[in-house]
C-alpha positions in Angstrom: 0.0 0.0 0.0 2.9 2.4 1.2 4.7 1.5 -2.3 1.1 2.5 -4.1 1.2 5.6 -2.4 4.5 6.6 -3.0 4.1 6.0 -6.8 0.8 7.7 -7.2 2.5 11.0 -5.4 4.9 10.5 -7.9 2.9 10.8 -10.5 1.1 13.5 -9.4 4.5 15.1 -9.3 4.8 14.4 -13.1 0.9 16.2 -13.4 2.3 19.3 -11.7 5.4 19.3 -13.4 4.0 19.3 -17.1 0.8 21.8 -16.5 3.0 24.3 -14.0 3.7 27.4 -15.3 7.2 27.2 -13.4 8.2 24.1 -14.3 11.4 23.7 -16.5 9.3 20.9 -18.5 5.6 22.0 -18.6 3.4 22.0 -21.5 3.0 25.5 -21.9 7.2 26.2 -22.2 6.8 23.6 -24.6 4.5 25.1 -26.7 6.0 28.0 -26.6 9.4 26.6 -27.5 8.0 24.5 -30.4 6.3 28.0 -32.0 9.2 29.8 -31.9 10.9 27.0 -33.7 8.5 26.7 -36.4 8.2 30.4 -37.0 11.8 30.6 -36.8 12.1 27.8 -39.8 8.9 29.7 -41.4 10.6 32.8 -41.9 14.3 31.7 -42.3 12.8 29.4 -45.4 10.8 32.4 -46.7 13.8 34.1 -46.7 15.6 31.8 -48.6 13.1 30.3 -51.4 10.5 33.3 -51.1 7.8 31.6 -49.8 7.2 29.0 -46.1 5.8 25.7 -47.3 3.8 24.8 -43.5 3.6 21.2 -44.3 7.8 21.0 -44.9 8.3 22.8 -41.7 5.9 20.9 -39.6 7.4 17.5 -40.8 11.1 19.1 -39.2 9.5 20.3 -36.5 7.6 16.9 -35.1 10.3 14.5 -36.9 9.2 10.9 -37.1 12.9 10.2 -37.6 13.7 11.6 -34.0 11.0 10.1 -32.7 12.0 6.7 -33.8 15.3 6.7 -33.1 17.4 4.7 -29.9 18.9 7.4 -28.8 15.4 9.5 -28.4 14.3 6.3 -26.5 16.8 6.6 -24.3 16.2 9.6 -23.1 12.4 8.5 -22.3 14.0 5.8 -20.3 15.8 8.6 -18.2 12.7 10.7 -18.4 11.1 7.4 -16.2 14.4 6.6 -14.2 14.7 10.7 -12.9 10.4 11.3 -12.5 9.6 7.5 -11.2 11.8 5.1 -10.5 14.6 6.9 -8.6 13.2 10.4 -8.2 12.8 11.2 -4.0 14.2 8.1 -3.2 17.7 9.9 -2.9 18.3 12.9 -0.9 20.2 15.1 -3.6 21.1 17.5 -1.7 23.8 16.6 0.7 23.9 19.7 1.4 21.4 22.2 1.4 20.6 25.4 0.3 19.3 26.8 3.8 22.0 25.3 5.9 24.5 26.9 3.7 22.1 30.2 4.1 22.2 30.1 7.5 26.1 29.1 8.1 27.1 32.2 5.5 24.4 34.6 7.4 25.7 33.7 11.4 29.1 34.2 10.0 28.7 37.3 8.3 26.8 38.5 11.0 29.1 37.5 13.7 32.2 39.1 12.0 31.2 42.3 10.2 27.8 42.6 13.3 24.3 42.9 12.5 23.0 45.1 10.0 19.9 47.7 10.1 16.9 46.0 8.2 15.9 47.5 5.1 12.1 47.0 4.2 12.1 43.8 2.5 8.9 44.1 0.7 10.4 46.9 -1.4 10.2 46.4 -5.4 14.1 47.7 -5.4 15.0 45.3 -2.7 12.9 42.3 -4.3 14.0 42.9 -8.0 17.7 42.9 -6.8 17.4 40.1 -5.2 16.1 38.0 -8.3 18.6 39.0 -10.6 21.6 38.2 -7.9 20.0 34.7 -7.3 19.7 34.4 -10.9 23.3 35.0 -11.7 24.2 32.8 -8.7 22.2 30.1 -10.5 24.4 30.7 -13.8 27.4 30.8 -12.1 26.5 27.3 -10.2 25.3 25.7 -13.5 28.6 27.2 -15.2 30.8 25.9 -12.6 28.9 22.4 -12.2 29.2 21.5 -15.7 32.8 22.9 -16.0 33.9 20.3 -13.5 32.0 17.9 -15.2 34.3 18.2 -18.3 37.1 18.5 -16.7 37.3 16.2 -13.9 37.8 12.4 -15.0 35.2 10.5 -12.8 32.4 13.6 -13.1 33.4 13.0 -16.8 31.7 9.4 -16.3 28.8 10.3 -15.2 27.9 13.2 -17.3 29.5 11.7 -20.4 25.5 10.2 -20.3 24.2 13.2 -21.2 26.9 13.6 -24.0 26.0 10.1 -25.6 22.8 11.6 -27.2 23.0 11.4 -31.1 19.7 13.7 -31.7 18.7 16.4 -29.6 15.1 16.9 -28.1 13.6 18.6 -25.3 14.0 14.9 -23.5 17.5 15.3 -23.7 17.3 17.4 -20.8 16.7 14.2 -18.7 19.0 12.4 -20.3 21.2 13.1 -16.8 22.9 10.0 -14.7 21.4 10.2 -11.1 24.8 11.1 -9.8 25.0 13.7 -11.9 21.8 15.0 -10.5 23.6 14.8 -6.7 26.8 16.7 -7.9 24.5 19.6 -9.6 22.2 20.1 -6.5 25.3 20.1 -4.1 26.7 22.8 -6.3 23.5 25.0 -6.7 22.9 25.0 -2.8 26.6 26.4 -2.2 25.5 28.8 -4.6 22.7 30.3 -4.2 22.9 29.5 -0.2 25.6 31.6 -0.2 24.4 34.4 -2.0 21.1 34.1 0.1 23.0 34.7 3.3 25.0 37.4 1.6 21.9 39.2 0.8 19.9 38.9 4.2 23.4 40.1 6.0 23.7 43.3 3.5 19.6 44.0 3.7 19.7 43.3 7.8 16.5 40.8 6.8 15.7 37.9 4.2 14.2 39.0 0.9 12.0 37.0 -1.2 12.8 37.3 -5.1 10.1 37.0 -7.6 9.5 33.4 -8.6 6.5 31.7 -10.6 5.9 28.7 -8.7 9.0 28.5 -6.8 11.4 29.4 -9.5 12.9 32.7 -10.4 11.3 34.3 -12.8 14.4 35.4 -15.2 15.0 31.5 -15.4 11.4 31.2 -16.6 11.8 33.8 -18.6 14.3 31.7 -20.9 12.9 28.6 -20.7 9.9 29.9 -22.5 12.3 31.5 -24.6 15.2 29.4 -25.2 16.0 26.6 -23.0 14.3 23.9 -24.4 15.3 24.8 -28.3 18.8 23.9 -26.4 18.2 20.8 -27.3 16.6 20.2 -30.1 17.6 20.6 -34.5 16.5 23.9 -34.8 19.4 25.5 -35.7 18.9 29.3 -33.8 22.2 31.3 -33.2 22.8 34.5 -31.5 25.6 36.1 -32.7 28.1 39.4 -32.1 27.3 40.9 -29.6 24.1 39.6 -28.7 25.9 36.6 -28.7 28.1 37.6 -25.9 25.7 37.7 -23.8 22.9 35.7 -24.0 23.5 31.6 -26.0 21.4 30.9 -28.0 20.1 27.0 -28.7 22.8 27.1 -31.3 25.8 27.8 -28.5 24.2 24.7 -26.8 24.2 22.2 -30.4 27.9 23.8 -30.6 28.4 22.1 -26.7 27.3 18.7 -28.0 29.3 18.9 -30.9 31.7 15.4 -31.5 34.2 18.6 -33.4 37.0 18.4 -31.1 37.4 22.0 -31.9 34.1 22.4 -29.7 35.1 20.4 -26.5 35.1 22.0 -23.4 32.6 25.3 -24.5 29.5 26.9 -23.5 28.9 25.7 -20.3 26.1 27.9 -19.2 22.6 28.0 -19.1 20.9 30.7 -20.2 23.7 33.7 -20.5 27.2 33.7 -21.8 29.3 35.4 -18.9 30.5 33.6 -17.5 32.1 31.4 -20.3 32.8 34.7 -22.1 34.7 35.5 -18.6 36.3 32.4 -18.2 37.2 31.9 -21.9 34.7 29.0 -22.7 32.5 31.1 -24.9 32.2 30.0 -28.9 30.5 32.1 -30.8 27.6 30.0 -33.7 27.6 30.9 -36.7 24.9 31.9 -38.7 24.7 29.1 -41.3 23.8 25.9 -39.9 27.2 23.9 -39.9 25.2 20.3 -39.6 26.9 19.2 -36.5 27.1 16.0 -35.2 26.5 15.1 -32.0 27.3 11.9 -29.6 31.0 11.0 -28.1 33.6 9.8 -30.0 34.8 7.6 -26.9 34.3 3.9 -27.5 31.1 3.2 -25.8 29.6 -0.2 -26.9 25.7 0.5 -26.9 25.6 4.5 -25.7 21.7 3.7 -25.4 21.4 0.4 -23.6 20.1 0.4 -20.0 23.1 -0.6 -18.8 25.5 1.6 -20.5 23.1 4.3 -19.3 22.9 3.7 -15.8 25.5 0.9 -14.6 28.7 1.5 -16.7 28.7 4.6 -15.4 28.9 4.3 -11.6 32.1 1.8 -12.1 33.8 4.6 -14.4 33.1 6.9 -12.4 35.1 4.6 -9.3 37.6 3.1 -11.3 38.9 6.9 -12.3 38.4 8.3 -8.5 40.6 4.7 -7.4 43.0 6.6 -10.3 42.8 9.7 -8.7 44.1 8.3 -5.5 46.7 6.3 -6.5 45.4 3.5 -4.8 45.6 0.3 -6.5 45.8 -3.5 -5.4 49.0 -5.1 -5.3 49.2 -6.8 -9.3 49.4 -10.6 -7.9 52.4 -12.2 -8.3 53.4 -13.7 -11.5 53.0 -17.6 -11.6 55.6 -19.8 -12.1 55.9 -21.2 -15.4 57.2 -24.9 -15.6 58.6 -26.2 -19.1 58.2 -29.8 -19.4 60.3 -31.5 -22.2 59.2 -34.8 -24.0 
C-alpha cells in the first residue's frame, strides 16, 4: 500500500510538473518553444526560397525520424528513471541550500555585526534580489558543468548526457542520477551563499520574484530558449548579442563530437561567465550540420546498462586513479617447461 502511495504521489508530481507554469518541463514552455521554432524555420525558409511551405516545416518540427530513433528512446527511459523510479528516493542535496544560508548569514553577522533591516517588501529590494540569485544560478550551472568536463570521474557520469545522437527537449533528462547529486550540491553552495550574503547586507531575508517556486528570469528563458537547447533547430545569436545571451545554437555547438568544440559553453541561459572564463564560442549563422554523440568507444551508448551501470564503475575506477590507490598486481605464476 505504502509502495502504491509513493508511486501515485509520484505521479502526481509528473501532473504538476507538465501543467506548471514554473516548471522547467511543462506543457506550456513547450508550446511555446515549439512555435518559436516553427516560426523561426517559417521565416528563415521564406527568406531563402521566397515563400514558407507549412507542411515541410511541420514535418522538421515533429520529426518521425527523432522520434523513432534509440537514442530519443533513451532519453524517455531517463525521463522514467529521474520522475519514477529513482526520483525522491535519494536525498540530492547533501547539502542544502538553507543550511548553507544560515552558516554564511551567522558568519557574516558575527564578524562584520548585525545590519539595520531595510524594508524587505520593497520592489528595489525584491528585483535585486532575483537577478543576484539568478546570476548565482548561472554561475553554479557554469561551474557544475565545467567540473563535469574537466574532472575524469564527473566526466563518467555526465559523459551520459553527451552520448545523445539527436537532440530533443528529453534530452534534458537524459542526466545520470549522480549527476543530478553533484548539480544540487553545487546550486545549494551557490545560491545559499548568496542568500546569506543578501539577508546580512539587507539586515532581513528577501523573497525574489518566482513563478511557482522558481525565479522568474529563469522562466523567462525557458519559454524563450532553454528547451530549443536541445533540439535541430538551428537558432544562433551572434556578435554581440551573442556575448551575452547563448542561444540553442551555442548549446548544439556544446554537444558537438568537433574536437574544436570540447570543453565550450557551459552555461545556461547567459554567456558570462564562459565569455569570462574563456569558454564562450561564438555559432555561426549558417547551420554547420553538427554531429552530436561522443567519440569515446562506448559499446551500446543507449542500452540500460550503458546508461545507468557502466557509469557508476567509471566513475570509481577513475576516483581509485585519482588516489593512487591500487591492489598489489598478484604475483606472477611460475611457469614450468616440461620436455618430451
Amino acid at each position: 500500500m505504502d509502495q502504491l502511495q509513493t508511486q501515485l504521489a509520484k505521479l502526481r508530481a509528473i501532473g504538476e510538473m507538465l501543467i506548471s507554469p514554473g516548471s522547467a518541463f511543462s506543457i506550456w514552455s513547450l508550446a511555446a518553444a515549439f512555435m518559436i521554432g516553427f516560426a523561426f524555420l517559417a521565416l528563415r525558409r521564406r527568406e531563402r526560397r521566397g515563400r514558407a511551405d507549412l507542411k515541410i516545416i511541420a514535418r522538421a518540427v515533429f520529426s518521425l525520424r527523432l522520434l523513432k530513433s534509440r537514442s530519443t528512446r533513451g532519453d524517455i527511459f531517463y525521463f522514467f528513471v529521474n520522475t519514477l523510479a529513482l526520483g525522491g528516493l535519494i536525498g540530492w542535496g547533501l547539502i542544502t541550500g538553507d543550511a548553507v544560508y544560515e552558516f554564511v548569514l551567522k558568519g557574516l553577522d558575527a564578524g562584520l555585526g548585525r545590519r539595520v533591516a531595510i524594508a524587505a517588501d520593497g520592489w528595489g529590494a525584491r528585483i535585486a534580489a532575483t537577478l543576484l540569485l539568478f546570476l548565482a544560478y548561472e554561475f553554479a550551472y557554469w561551474l557544475d558543468h565545467f567540473l563535469k568536463h574537466r574532472i575524469p570521474a564527473l566526466w563518467e557520469v555526465h559523459k551520459t548526457h553527451h552520448t545523445a545522437e539527436v537532440l530533443t527537449p528529453l534530452t534534458s533528462f537524459r542526466v545520470h542520477p549522480l549527476d543530478s547529486l553533484v548539480f544540487a550540491n553545487v546550486m545549494a553552495l551557490s545560491l545559499g551563499s548568496v542568500l546569506g550574503l543578501i539577508a546580512h547586507f539587507a539586515g532581513t531575508k528577501i523573497a525574489d520574484f518566482t513563478v511557482d517556486g522558481t525565479n522568474i528570469f529563469l522562466v523567462l528563458f525557458i519559454f524563450l530558449t532553454v528547451h530549443l537547447q536541445h533540439s535541430q533547430f538551428w537558432i544562433p545569436f551572434s556578435g554581440r548579442l551573442g556575448r551575452l545571451l547563448l542561444s540553442p545554437a551555442h548549446h548544439q555547438i556544446h554537444h558537438s563530437v568537433d574536437p574544436a568544440h570540447y570543453n565550450s559553453n557551459f552555461g545556461s541561459t547567459i554567456a558570462i561567465f564562459d565569455r569570462a572564463f574563456g569558454t564562450l564560442i561564438l555559432p555561426p549563422e549558417k547551420n554547420p550540420h553538427l554531429r552530436f554523440g561522443v567519440l569515446e568507444d562506448v559499446k551500446d551508448p543507449h542500452g540500460l546498462t550503458e546508461l545507468l551501470v557502466t557509469p557508476v564503475g567509471q566513475c570509481f575506477a577513475r576516483l581509485v586513479e585519482a588516489t593512487g590507490f591500487r591492489r598489489p598486481a598478484p604475483a606472477p605464476a611460475e611457469v614450468q617447461i616440461y620436455k618430451n
